[in-house]
DRENBAKE-225085 format. One line per field, with one value per residue (C-alpha): x, y, z. Coordinates in Angstrom, 2 decimals. Example, Ala and Ser with C-alpha at 12.3 -4.5 7.8 and 13.67 -1.06 7.14 Angstrom:
<sebas>
xx: c(12.30; 13.67)
yy: c(-4.50; -1.06)
zz: c(7.80; 7.14)
</sebas>
This chain:
<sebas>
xx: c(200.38; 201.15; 200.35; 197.92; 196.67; 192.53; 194.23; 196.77; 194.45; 191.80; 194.53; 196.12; 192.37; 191.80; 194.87; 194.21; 190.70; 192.48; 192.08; 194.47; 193.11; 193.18; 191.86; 191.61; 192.33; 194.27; 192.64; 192.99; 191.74; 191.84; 195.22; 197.38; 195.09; 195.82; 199.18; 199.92; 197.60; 199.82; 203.00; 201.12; 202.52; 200.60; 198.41; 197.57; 197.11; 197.08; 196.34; 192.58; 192.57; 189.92; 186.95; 184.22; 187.06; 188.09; 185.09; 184.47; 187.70; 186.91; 183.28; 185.04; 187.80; 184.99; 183.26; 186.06; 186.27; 189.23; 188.41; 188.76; 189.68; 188.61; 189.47; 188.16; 187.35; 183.75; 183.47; 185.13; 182.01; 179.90; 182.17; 181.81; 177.64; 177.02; 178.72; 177.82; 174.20; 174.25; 176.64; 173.92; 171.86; 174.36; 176.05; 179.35; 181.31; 184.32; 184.00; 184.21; 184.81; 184.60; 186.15; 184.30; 186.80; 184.69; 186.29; 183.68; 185.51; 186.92; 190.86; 191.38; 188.04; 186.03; 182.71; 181.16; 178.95; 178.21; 178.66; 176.16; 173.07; 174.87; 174.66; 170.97; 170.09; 171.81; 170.88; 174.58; 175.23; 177.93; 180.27; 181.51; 184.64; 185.52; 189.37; 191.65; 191.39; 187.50; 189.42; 190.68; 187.89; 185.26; 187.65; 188.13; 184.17; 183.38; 184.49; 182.54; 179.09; 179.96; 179.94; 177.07; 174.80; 175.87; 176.42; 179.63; 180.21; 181.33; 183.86; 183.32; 185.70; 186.03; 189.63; 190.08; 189.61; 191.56; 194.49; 194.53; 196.84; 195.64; 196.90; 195.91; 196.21; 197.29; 195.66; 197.41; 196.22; 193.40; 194.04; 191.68; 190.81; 189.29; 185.53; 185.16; 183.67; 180.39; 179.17; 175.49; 173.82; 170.93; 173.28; 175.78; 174.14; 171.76; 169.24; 165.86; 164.96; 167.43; 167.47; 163.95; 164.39; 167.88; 165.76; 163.52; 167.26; 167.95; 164.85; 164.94; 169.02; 168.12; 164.86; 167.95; 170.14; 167.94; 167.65; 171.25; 171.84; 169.87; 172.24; 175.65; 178.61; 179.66; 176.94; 177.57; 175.75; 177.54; 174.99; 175.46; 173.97; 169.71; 169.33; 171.00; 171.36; 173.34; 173.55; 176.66; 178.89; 182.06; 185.07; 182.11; 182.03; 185.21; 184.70; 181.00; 183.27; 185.27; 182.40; 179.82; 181.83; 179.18; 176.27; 174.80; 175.88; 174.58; 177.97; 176.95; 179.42; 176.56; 174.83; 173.10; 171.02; 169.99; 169.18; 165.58; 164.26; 167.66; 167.82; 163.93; 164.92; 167.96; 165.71; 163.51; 166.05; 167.19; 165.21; 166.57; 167.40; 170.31; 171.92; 174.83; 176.36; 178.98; 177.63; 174.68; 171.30; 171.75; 171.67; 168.86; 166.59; 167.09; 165.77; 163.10; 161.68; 162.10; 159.49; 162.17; 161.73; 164.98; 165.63; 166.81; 169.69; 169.96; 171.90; 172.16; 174.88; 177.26; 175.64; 179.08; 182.54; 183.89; 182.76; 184.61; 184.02; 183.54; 181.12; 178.78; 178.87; 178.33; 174.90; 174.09; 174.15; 177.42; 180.58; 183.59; 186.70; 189.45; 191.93; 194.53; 193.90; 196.16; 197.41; 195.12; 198.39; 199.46; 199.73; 197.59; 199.32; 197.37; 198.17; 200.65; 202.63; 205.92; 208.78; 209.74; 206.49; 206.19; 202.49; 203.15; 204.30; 201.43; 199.21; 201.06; 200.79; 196.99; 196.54; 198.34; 196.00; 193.18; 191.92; 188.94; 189.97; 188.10; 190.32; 190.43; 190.89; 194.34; 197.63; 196.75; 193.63; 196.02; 196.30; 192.96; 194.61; 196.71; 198.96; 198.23; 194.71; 194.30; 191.63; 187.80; 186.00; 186.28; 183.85; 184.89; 187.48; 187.73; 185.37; 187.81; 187.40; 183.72; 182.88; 185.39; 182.85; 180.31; 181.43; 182.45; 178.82; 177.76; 180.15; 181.73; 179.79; 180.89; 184.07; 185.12; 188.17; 190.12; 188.64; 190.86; 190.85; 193.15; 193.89; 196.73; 197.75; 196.22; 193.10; 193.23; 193.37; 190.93; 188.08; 189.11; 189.62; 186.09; 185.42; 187.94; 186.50; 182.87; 184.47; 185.83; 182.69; 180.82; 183.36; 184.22; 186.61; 189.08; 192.64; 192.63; 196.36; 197.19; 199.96; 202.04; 204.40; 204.44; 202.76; 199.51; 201.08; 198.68; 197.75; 201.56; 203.17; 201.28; 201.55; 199.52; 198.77; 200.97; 204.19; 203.21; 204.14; 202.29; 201.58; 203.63; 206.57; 205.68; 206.64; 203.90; 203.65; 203.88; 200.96; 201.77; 199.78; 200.33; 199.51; 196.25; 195.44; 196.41; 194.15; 190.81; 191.25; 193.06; 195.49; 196.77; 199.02; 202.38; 204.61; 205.80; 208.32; 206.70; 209.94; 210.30; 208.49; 208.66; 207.50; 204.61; 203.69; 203.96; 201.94; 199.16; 199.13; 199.17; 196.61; 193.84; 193.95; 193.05; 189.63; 190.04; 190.76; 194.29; 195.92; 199.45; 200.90; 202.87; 205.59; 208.12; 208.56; 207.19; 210.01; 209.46; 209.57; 213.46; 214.20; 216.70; 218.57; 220.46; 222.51; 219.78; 218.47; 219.61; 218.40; 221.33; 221.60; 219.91; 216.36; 213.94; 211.39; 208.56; 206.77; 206.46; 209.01; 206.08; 203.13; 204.55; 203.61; 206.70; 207.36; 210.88; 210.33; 209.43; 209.53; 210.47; 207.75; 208.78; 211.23; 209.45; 212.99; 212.73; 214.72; 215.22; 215.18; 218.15; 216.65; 213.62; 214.92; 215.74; 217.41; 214.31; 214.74; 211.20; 211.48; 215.06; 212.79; 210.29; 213.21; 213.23; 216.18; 218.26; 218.18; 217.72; 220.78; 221.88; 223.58; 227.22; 227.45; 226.80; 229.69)
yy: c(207.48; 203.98; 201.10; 198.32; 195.48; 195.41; 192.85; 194.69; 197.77; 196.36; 195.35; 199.10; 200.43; 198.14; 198.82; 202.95; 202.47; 200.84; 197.25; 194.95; 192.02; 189.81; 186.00; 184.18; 180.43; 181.38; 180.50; 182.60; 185.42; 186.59; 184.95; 188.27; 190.36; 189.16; 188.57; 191.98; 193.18; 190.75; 192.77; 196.30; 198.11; 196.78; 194.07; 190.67; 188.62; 184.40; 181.54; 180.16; 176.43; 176.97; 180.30; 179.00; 179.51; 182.67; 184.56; 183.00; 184.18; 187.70; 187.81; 187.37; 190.09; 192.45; 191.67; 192.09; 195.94; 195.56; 196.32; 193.09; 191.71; 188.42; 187.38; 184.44; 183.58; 182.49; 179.29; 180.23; 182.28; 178.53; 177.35; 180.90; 180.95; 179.46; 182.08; 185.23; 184.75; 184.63; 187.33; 189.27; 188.87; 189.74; 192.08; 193.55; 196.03; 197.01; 196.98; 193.41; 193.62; 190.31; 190.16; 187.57; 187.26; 185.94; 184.15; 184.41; 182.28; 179.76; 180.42; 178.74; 177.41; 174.49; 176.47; 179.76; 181.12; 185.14; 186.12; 188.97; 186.28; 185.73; 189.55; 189.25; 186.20; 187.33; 190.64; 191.84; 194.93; 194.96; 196.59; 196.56; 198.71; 198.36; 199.01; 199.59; 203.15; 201.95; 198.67; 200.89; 203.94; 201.23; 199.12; 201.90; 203.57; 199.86; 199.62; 203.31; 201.79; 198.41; 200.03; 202.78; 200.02; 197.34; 194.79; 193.35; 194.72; 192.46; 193.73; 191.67; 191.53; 189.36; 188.26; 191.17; 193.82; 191.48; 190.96; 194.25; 196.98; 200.20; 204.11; 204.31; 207.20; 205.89; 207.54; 208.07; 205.47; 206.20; 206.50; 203.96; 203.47; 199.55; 200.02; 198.66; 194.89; 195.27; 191.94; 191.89; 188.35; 189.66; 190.61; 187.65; 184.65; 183.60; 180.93; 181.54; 183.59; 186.01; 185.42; 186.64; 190.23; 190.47; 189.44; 192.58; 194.64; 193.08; 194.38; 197.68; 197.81; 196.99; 199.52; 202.23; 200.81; 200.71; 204.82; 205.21; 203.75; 206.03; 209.35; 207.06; 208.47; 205.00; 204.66; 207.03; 208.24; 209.24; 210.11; 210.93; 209.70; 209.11; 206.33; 203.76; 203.49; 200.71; 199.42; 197.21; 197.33; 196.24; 195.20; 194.92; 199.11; 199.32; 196.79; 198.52; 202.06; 200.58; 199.00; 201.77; 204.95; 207.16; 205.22; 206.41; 204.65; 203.80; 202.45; 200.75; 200.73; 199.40; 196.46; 195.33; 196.42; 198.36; 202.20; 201.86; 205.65; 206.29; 203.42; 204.71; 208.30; 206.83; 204.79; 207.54; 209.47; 207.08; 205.85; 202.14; 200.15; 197.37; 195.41; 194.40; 191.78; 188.45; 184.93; 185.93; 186.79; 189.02; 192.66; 192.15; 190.23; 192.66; 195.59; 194.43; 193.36; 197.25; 197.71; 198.78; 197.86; 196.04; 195.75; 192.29; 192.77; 191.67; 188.82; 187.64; 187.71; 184.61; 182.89; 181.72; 182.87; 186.69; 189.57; 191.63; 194.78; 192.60; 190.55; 193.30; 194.95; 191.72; 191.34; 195.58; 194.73; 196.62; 195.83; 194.79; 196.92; 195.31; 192.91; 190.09; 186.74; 184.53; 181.95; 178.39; 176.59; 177.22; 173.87; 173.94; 174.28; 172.21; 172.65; 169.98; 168.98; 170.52; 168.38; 166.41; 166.83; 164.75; 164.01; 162.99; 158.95; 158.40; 159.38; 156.94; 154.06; 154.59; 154.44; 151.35; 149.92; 150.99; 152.46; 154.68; 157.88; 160.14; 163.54; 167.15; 170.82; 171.50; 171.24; 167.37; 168.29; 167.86; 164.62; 163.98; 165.06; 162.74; 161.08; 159.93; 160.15; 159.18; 161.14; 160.80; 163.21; 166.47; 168.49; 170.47; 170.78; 167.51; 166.05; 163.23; 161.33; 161.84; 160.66; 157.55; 156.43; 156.90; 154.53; 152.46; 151.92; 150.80; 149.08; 147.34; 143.73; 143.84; 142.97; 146.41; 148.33; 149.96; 153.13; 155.48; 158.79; 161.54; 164.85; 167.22; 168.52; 171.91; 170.51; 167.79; 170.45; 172.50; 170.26; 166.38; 165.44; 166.27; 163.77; 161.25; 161.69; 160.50; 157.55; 156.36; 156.75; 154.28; 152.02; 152.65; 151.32; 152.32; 153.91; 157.70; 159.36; 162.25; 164.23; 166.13; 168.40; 170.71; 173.61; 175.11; 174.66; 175.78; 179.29; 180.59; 177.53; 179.41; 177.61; 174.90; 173.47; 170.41; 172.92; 174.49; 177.99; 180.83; 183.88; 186.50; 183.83; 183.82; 181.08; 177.95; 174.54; 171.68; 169.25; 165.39; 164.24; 160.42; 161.10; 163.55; 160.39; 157.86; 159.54; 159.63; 155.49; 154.45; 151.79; 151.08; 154.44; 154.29; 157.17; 156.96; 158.19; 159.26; 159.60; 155.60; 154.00; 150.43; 151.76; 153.70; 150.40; 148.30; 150.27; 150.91; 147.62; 146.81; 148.96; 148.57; 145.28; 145.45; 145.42; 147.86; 151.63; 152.96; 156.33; 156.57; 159.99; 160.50; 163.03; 165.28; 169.23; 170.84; 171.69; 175.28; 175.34; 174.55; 174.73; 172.70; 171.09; 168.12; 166.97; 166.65; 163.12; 162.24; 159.41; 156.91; 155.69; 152.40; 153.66; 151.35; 153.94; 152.17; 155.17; 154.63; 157.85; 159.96; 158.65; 160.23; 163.46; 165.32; 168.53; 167.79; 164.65; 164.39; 161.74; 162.32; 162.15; 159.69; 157.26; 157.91; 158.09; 159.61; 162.60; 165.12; 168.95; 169.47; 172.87; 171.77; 168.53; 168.63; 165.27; 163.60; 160.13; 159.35; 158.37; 156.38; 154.10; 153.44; 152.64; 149.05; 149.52; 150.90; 154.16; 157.04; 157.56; 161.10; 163.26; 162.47; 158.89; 156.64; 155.09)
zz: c(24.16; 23.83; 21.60; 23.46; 22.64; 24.07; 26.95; 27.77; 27.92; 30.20; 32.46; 32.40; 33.02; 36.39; 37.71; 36.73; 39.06; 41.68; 41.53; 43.42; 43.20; 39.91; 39.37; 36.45; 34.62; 31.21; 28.22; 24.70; 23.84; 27.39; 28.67; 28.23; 30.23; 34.14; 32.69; 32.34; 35.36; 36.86; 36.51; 37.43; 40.85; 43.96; 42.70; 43.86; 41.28; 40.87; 38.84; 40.17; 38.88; 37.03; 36.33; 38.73; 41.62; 40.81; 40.79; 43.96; 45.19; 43.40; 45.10; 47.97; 47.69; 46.87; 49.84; 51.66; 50.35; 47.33; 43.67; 41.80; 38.00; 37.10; 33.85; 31.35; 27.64; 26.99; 27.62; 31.10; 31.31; 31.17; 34.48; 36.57; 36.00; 38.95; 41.37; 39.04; 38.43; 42.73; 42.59; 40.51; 43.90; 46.70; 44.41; 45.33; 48.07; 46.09; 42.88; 40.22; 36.49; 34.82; 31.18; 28.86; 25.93; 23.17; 20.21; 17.08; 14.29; 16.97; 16.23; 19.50; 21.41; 20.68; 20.38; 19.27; 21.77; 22.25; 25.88; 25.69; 26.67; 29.99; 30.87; 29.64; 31.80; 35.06; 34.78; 35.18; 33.08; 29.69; 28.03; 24.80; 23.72; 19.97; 20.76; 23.06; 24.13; 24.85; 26.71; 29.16; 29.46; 29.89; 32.01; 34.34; 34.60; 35.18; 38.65; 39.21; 37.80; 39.96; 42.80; 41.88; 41.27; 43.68; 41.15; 38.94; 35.25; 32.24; 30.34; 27.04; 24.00; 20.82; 20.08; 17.36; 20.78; 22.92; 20.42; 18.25; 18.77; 19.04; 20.39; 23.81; 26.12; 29.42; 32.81; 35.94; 38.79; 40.81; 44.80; 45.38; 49.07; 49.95; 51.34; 54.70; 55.21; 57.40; 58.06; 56.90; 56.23; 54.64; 51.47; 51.35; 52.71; 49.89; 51.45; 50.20; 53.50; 52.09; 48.43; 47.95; 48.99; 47.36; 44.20; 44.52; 44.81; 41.94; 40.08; 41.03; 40.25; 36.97; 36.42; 37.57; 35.23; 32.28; 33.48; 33.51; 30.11; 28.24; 29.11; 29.67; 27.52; 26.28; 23.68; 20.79; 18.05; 14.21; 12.27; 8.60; 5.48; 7.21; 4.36; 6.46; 9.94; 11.75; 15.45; 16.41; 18.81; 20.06; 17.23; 14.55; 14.76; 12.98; 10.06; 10.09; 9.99; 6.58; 4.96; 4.76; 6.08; 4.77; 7.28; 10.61; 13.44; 16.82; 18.45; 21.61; 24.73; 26.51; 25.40; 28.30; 29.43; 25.92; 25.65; 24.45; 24.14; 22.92; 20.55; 19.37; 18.41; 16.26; 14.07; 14.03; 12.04; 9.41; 6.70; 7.43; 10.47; 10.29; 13.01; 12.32; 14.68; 14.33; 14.94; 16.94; 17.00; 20.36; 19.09; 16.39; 18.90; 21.67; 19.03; 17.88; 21.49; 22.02; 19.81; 16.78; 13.27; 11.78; 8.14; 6.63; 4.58; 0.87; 1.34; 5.08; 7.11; 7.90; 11.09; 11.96; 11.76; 12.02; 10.33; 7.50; 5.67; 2.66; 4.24; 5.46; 1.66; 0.73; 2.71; 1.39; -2.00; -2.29; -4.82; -3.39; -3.33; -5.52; -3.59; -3.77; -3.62; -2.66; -4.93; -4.85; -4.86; -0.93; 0.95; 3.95; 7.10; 9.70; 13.71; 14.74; 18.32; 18.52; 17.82; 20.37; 22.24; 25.34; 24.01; 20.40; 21.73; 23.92; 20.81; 18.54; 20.96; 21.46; 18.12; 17.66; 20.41; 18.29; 21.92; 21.75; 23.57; 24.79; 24.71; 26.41; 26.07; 25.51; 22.94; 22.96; 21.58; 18.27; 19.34; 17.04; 14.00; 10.96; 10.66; 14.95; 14.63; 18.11; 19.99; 19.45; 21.48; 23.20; 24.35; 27.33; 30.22; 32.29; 30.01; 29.26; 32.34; 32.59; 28.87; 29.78; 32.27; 30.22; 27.26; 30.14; 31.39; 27.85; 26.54; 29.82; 28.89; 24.94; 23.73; 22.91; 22.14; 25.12; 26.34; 27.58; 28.97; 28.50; 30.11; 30.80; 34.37; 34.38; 32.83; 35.49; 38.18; 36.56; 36.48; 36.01; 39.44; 39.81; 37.13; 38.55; 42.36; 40.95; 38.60; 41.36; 43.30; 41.22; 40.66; 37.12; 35.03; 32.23; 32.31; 32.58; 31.13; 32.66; 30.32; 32.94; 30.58; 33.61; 32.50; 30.50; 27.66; 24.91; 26.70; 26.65; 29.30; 32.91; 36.06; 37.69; 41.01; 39.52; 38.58; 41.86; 39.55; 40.38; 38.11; 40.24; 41.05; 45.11; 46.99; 46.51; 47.00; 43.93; 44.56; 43.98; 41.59; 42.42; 45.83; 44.66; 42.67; 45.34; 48.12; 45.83; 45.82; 42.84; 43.85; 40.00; 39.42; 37.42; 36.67; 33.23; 30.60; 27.50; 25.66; 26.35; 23.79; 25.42; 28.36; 27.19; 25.21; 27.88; 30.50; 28.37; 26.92; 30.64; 32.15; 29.29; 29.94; 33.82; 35.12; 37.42; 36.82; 36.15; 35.87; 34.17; 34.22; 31.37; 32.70; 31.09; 30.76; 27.86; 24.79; 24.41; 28.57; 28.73; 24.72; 25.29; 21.77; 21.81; 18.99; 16.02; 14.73; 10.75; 8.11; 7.10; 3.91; 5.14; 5.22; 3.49; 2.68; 5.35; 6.20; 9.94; 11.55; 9.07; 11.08; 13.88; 12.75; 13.96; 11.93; 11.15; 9.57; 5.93; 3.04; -0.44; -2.61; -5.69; -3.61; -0.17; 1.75; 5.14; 6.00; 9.23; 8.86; 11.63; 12.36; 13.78; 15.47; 18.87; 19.27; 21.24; 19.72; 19.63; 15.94; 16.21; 18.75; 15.66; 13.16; 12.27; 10.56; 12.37; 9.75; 12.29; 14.27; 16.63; 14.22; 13.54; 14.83; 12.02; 10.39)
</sebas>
């Protein structure tokens, strides 16, 4: 028995049923997962550059005969709907498990969206484990029922299954042998001719499903005090387990499609019907279409945001147990860029410009905060360049601020030369920043096609991103320094005010890539108190609060310089060399 988190779990389970192949684009709460799988005995497994791609490269290992893991968090789910809602049509030859990490309380996504409605609306069947035991049982039935039924599984967890340790008890690997590719149009080549049939398969795969659901061992029944009865499912079991431990529970494994004759008699039994769910209206709407009468709870449930054991006796009518509260007095500890990030000068500068930039999914995303208050959108991956346009179009006749675009290198890969290809296209305008710190920086620092790092360290190729750049049509592209604050000035001064579209590619490694220290910065008795090293927003820099004199926490400098650059005074000098 070992101690797993729900990531690391799902990746032991495919690897236990035999996959080889995994695919994925990192992004938390699922990151860990093809990480791990990545390290198993035997597998194949790579960085896609972004979720649409690797379920296409999944679909087509599965084809192909292999058992496949392709990993995502939701929002990847929004980017790989295209190829799974067909894949729901050609379905599969070895088996495909797709993991939808959901993130209800948004610790690290920009929305809150409940990946159960994609299993609904493709007709694809889910699973829910509520820890990591269930990670890897599910995991590893998934690829059976994939291949029973001819169609890929989700695997979907919330970030308290993905990042939770739990016991597990690990299984020995299954002597998996690949299927055999038969080519067969009629299956795989989805013109309408095709399609339409496939659609019937489709149908009857999920009357047979709806069957199979009804007996399957991964729903699970606790029954105990009839007053109350609760359905949930996944991570919400277990706060459901500590709020009202003396409830009957219908624990789905299964959530679509849903076990209606099974879900029936369990209501029948219990006095009271409750469904208990996180942000999401999924569960409770899918009951009551089965004809089931659900209960509303005294006080509702949060619409947003995680679920608690306090919060579900809350909406009972139940006391709270006692607890500690934390003292009122705690200074908030917002997100900030590291110190010394490559990022943090590019931000100042654009807020000096009073530019209006339009921002991205990523550590910049920080970018927006004070003191650099520099980013004013950001909606999705490579939505940077795209929005850019779009305030171009409107505001390219008006004497309007500089709009500029920024995005880092794996999001550029991912999806913003897309948006760069049809700027360029229509002859737009603007100046697009691409932050190269060499890595994904925010998901753990993974490779890219622009590190030319791969996931299992094989022998790739680094992609120019000049040339990338270069060959789409841009003629105005500049390499620059972002730990030169002249420069940076300069070429943005510069390239805002062209008519025609730039991209400057702001280049240098990550910190926490090399962690390398140089001697640390210090104050001099000369500071004059201005303020302006504290609107960089670097950790290590802080001001007293009654005389407002600057000073440098040596353990968290690493002897950038960006702040000596700001110094008017001359007041911020490398450790040791002031006279």
């Amino acid at each position: 028995m070992e101690l797993l988190s729900g990531n690391e779990a799902i990746a032991r389970g495919a690897w236990e049923a035999g996959a080889t192949v995994g695919v994925a684009y990192p992004g938390t709460p699922s990151t860990e997962t093809m990480e791990q799988f990545a390290t198993m005995e035997g597998v194949y497994a790579e960085w896609c550059v972004n979720e649409k791609v690797a379920v296409e490269v999944g679909i087509g290992a599965s084809a192909a005969g292999a058992r496949v893991l392709a990993t995502m968090k939701h929002v990847g789910v929004n980017v790989a709907a295209d190829p799974l809602f067909t894949a729901a049509y050609t379905g599969v030859n070895g088996g495909l498990v797709v993991l939808a990490a959901d993130d209800p309380g948004m610790y690290s996504s920009q929305n809150e969206q409940d990946s159960h409605f994609y299993a609904k609306a493709a007709a694809i069947p889910m699973l829910d484990p509520a820890d990591s035991q269930e990670a890897l049982e599910f995991t590893r039935a998934a690829y059976d029922v994939s291949e029973e039924f001819d169609v890929p599984v989700f695997i979907r967890s919330s970030v308290r299954v993905s990042h939770t340790k739990t016991p597990v008890t690990l299984g020995e690997k299954n002597l998996y042998t690949p299927k055999e590719y038969k080519k067969d149009p009629s299956k795989w080549v989805m013109m309408p001719a095709f399609a339409k049939p496939r659609r019937k398969v489709q149908l009857e795969r999920l009357s047979r499903l709806k069957e199979w659901v009804e007996t399957c061992p991964f729903n699970k029944v606790f029954l105990q005090d009839t007053k109350i009865g609760v359905v949930c499912a996944g991570a919400v079991y277990q706060h459901v387990s500590e709020a009202l431990p003396n409830a009957s529970v219908f624990k789905l494994g299964v959530t679509y499609p849903l076990p209606k004759e099974a879900l029936k008699s369990f209501a029948s039994q219990v006095d009271t019907l409750f469904v208990v769910e996180e942000a999401s209206n999924y569960l409770s709407d899918s009951v009551k279409a089965l004809g089931i009468d659900v209960a509303d709870f005294s006080l509702p449930l949060p619409r947003d945001g995680e679920l608690s054991p306090g919060l579900i006796r809350t909406a009972f009518g139940l006391p709270q147990p006692e607890s500690f509260d934390a003292q009122n007095d705690v200074p908030g500890r917002p997100p900030a860029l590291c110190p010394g990030c490559p990022h943090r000068v590019v931000f100042k500068e654009l807020s000096r410009l009073k530019a209006i930039v339009t921002g991205d999914i990523g550590c910049y995303t920080l970018g927006a905060l004070p003191p650099l208050s520099a980013m004013h959108t950001c909606v999705d991956m490579g939505a940077s360049v795209s929005m850019a346009h779009g305030f171009e179009l409107v505001l390219k006749n008006t004497d309007h601020a500089p709009v500029v675009a920024v995005i880092g290198d794996s999001t550029f890969a991912h999806s913003g030369l897309s948006s760069l290809i049809s700027t360029v296209y229509n002859k737009g305008t603007g100046t697009v920043c691409v932050l190269d710190n060499r890595t994904t920086a925010m998901t753990g620092r993974q490779g890219n096609p622009f590190n030319g790092e791969t996931l299992q360290k094989r022998p790739s190729r680094e992609l120019d991103l000049e040339g990338v750049v270069r060959a789409l049509g841009v003629e105005d592209v500049r390499t620059v320094d972002p730990y030169d604050v002249q420069a940076v000035r300069e070429n943005l001064k510069s390239a805002t005010s062209s008519e025609d579209l730039s991209v400057l590619v702001f280049r240098r490694p990550c910190v926490l890539l090399e962690r390398v220290r140089n001697t640390p910065f210090v104050v001099t008795p000369d500071c004059r108190a201005c303020g302006v090293c504290a609107t960089l927003g670097c950790p290590a820099i802080s001001k007293d609060r009654e005389t407002g004199i600057a000073s440098i926490d040596s353990s968290l400098c690493i002897g950038c310089g960006q702040c000596a650059q700001y110094c008017s005074f001359n007041a911020i000098c490398e450790g040791g060399s002031h006279a």
